[in-house]
N, C-alpha and C positions, 0 to 999 in steps of 0.2 A: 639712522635706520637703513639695513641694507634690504633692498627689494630685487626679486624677482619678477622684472615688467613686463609684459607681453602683450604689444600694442598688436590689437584685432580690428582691421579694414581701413581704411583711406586716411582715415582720421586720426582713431587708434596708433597707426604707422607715425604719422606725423608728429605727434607729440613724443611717442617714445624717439624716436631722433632729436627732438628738442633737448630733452632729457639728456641722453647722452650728452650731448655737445653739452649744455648745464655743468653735468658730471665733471668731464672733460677741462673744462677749462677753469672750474673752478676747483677741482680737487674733494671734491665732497663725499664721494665714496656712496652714493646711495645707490648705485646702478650693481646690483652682484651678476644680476646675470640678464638679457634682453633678445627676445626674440619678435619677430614683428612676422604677423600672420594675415594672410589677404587671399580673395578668389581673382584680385587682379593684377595680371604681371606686371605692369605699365607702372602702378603704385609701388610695388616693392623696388623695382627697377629705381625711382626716382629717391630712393633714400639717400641719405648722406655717412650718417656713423653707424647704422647697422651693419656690421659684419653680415659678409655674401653667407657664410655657412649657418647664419641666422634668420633667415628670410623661408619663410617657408608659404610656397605658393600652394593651397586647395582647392580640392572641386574642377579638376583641369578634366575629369570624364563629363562632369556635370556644367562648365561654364566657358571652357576652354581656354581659361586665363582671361577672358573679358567682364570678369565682376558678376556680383551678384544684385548688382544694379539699386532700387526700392525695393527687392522682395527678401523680408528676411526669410521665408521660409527656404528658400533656395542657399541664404549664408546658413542657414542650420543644418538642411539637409547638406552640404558638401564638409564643413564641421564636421561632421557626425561619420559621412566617409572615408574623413582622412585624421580621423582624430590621433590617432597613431603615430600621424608624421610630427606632429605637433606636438606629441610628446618625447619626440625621439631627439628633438630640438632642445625641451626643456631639460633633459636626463643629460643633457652638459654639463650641467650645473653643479656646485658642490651644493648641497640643501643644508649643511649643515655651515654653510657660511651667509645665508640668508634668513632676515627675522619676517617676510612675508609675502606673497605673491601679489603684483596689484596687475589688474588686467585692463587695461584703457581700451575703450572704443564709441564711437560715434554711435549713440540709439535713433537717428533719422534715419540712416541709409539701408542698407540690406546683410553687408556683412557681418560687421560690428552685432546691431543688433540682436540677428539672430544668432551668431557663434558665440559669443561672447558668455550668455549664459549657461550656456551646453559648455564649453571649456571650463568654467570657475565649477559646475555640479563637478566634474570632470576629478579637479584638481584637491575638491574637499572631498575627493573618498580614498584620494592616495595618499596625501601629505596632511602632519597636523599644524603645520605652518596655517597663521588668518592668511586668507583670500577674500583680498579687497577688489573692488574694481571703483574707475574713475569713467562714470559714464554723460556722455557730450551729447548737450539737451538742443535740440535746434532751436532758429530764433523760429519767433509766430510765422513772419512773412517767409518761410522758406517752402511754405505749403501744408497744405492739409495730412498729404501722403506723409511727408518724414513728422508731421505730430503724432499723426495716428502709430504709426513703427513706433516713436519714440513712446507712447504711452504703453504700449503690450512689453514692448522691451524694458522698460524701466521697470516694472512689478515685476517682470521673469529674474531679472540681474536682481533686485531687490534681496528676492526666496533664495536665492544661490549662494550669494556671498556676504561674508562678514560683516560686510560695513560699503554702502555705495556712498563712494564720495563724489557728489554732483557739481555739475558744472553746469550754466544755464549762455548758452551762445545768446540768448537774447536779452540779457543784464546789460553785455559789454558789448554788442554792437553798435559800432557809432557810423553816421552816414559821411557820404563825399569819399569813399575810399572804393576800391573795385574789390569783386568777391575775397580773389585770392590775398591784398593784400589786407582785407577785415581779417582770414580765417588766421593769417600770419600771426596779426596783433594781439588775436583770441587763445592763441597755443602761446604764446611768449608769455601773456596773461599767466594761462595755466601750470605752465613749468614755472615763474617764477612765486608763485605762490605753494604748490606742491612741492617743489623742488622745497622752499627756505624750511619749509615745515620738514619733510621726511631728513634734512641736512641736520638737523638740531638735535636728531637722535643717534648720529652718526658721531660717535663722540673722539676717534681718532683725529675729525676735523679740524678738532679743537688745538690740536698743536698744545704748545705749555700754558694756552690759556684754561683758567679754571671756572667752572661757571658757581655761584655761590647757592641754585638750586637746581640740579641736573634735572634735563628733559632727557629721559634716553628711550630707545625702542620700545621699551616694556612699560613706560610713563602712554604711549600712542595707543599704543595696542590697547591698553588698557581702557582708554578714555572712547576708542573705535566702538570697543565692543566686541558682540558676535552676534549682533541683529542693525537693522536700521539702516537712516540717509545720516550723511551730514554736510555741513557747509563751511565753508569757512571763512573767514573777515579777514582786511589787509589794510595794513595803513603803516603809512612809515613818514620821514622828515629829516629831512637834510640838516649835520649839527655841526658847529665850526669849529675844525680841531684843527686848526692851524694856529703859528703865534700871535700874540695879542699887542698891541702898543702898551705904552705905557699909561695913557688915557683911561684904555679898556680894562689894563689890570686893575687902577685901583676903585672903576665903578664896580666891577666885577668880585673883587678880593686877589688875592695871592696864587690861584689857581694857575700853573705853568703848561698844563696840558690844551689851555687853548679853547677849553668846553665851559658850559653858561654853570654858574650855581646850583646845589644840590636839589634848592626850592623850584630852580627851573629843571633839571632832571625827573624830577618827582612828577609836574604837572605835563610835561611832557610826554611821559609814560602813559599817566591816566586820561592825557586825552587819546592820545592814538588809538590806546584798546576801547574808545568808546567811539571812534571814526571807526576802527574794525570792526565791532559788532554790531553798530546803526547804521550802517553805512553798507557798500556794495558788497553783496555777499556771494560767493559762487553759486548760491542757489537762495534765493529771498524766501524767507520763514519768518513763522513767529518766534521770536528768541526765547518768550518763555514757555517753548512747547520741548526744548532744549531738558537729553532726561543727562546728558554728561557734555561735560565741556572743559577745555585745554588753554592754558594762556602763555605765547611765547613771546619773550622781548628779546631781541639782536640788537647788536649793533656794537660800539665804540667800547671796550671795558668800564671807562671812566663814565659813559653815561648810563649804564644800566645798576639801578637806583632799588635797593633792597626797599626804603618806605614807597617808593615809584609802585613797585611789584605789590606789595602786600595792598595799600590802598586800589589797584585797579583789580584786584582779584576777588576783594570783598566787593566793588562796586559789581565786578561782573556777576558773584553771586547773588546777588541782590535782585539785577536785572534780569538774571534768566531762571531766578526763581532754583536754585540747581545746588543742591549741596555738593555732588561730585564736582569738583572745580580742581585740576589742576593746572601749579602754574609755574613756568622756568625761565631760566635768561639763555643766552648765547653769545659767550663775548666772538667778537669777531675785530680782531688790532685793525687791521686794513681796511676796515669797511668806515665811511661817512655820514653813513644814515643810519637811523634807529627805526624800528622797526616792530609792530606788533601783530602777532597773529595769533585770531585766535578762533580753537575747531568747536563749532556746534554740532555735538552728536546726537545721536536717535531723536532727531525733530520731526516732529508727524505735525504740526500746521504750517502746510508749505501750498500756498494759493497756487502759485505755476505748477504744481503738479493737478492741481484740478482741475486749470485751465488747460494743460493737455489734453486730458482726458474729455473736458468736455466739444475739443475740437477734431481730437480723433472720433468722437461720437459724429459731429457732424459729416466727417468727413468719408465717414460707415454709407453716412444715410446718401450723401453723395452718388456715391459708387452703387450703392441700391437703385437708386433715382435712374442713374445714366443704362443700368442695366433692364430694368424694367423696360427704359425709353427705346431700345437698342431691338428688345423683345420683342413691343408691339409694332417698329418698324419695320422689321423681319416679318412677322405675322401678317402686315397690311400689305407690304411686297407679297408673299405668300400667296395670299387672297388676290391680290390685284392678276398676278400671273392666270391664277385659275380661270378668274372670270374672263380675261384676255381668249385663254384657251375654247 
């Protein structure tokens, strides 16, 4: 699946550079066209594989290149005054060599947040390409302020685009590690799970290999949507295709390529997609609130296993209740691991998005509290001065 990315603010920026490099080194072709959009120079400045004439800095009347800090109204308003430039970046592009726009950015911070949505309304009244976007949920502990942002922005980006594919930083934070090198492990995270997925539909990737049930763009798109969140499961395992003794062949059978029997192929399969779908999700839901869903297997040619596929695909219908169920392989010769992923789309019971919301509530009443407090000390100054007087 070829995309047109456009990573919007600190965040946004950082993963579409992950991506690239992804692209890059692995030959995968899912990058058509990428632009990386911020209010702060310092952030675009620090990119790696963004092309310089790709970088487009706004709000430089309004922020002066030092960010739009927490306040998304200030990423929207400078958005909104430079929307122009931002398109004048994407109109590089051939559109007719792209199957979709996906707009990444961080919903804690200020820019992301607030452009982000204002860009994707933007881009669905010009192009009839889907416009997806990939929006970056903060953990709990990063404060009240980026939950609260991330709650108002997450239902604005919701209304806007096709299909939000959520990411939740608080799933995959792990402690003992410093800020920067968590956000590192959280983007490597997310490009290799986004990346394996939008590469499967990239089907020049495939070289002379054949897949025995193609996953292509139109298989994505479809299963996306044009409403809704989704999430997605990852599980994969290391399988042994190097040569075997003679010991190994004849516990094993006749098998020359090195990899375990068919009956282990098979159960191999159906556990992963069942480690990918109970297991850590980019965004934690109830699986059978799941109204379409996607099953993709990679890996080795020789292990990806037609009864493998068919039994984990009946199981996944089963479990998420979901008769849209589609499901594909990816052979991939070079690669050692198998691999399964798979997309829960349009799921409406997703507890962290409540729990957003019910911390951006607190976090309202906060900023109420401190102002009030702020008022009647102003007011008792006030008063005190008079009676001085």
């Amino acid at each position: 699946m070829k995309l047109a990315m456009i990573g919007f603010g600190q965040a946004g920026g950082k993963i579409l550079d992950r991506f690239l490099e992804y692209d890059t080194t692995r030959g995968t072709g899912i990058v058509g066209h990428a632009v990386a959009v911020n209010t702060a120079k310092a952030d675009l400045m620090g990119l790696d594989y963004v092309p310089d004439d790709h970088r487009v800095l706004i709000g430089q009347s309004v922020v002066k290149g030092h960010g739009a800090g927490t306040e998304p109204e200030l990423g929207e308003r400078c958005t909104r005054e430079d929307i122009e430039e931002i398109q004048s970046a994407i109109d590089r592009m051939t559109t007719s060599e792209i199957d979709a726009f996906l707009i990444m950015a961080g919903l804690g911070g200020g820019t992301g947040s607030g452009g982000a949505p204002l860009l994707a309304e933007h881009l669905q009244r010009l192009y009839v390409e889907p416009v997806y976007g990939l929006g970056i949920l903060p953990a709990k502990d990063e404060g009240g302020i980026y939950n609260r942002n991330a709650a108002m922005s997450f239902q604005s980006f919701v209304e806007e685009v096709d299909n939000l594919l959520a990411f939740d930083n608080d799933a995959f934070k792990t402690g003992g590690e410093s800020l920067q090198e968590g956000y590192a492990e959280i983007n490597a995270e997310i490009v290799s799970r986004f990346g394996a997925l939008f590469s499967a539909g990239e089907l020049e990737a495939l070289g002379d290999e054949v897949a025995e049930s193609v996953i292509d763009a139109s298989e994505i798109i479809n299963t996306l949507g044009d409403h809704g969140i989704s999430s997605i499961g990852y599980a994969s395992e290391e399988v042994q295709t190097g040569d075997r003794g003679l010991l190994d062949r004849l516990k094993g059978g006749d098998r020359t390529d090195g990899l375990e029997s068919a009956g282990d192929d098979t159960n191999r399969i159906t556990s992963l997609v069942r480690k990918a779908t109970l297991g850590k999700l980019t965004l934690q839901c109830e699986v059978d609130s799941t109204e379409r869903a996607l099953l993709l297997i990679s890996g080795p040619p020789a292990a990806l296993n037609r009864k493998g596929m068919d039994k984990a695909r009946k199981w996944l219908e089963e479990t998420t209740d979901c008769l849209e169920v589609r499901a594909g392989d990816y052979p991939l010769p070079n690669e050692d691991r198998v691999a399964a992923i798979v997309v829960l789309s349009g799921v409406t019971d997703v507890p962290r998005v409540r729990e957003m919301q019910r911390l951006a509530i607190e976090a309202e009443e906060n900023v109420e509290r401190l102002r009030a407090s702020s008022r009647d000390e102003l007011d008792d100054l006030i008063e005190y001065g008079d009676d001085a007087a």
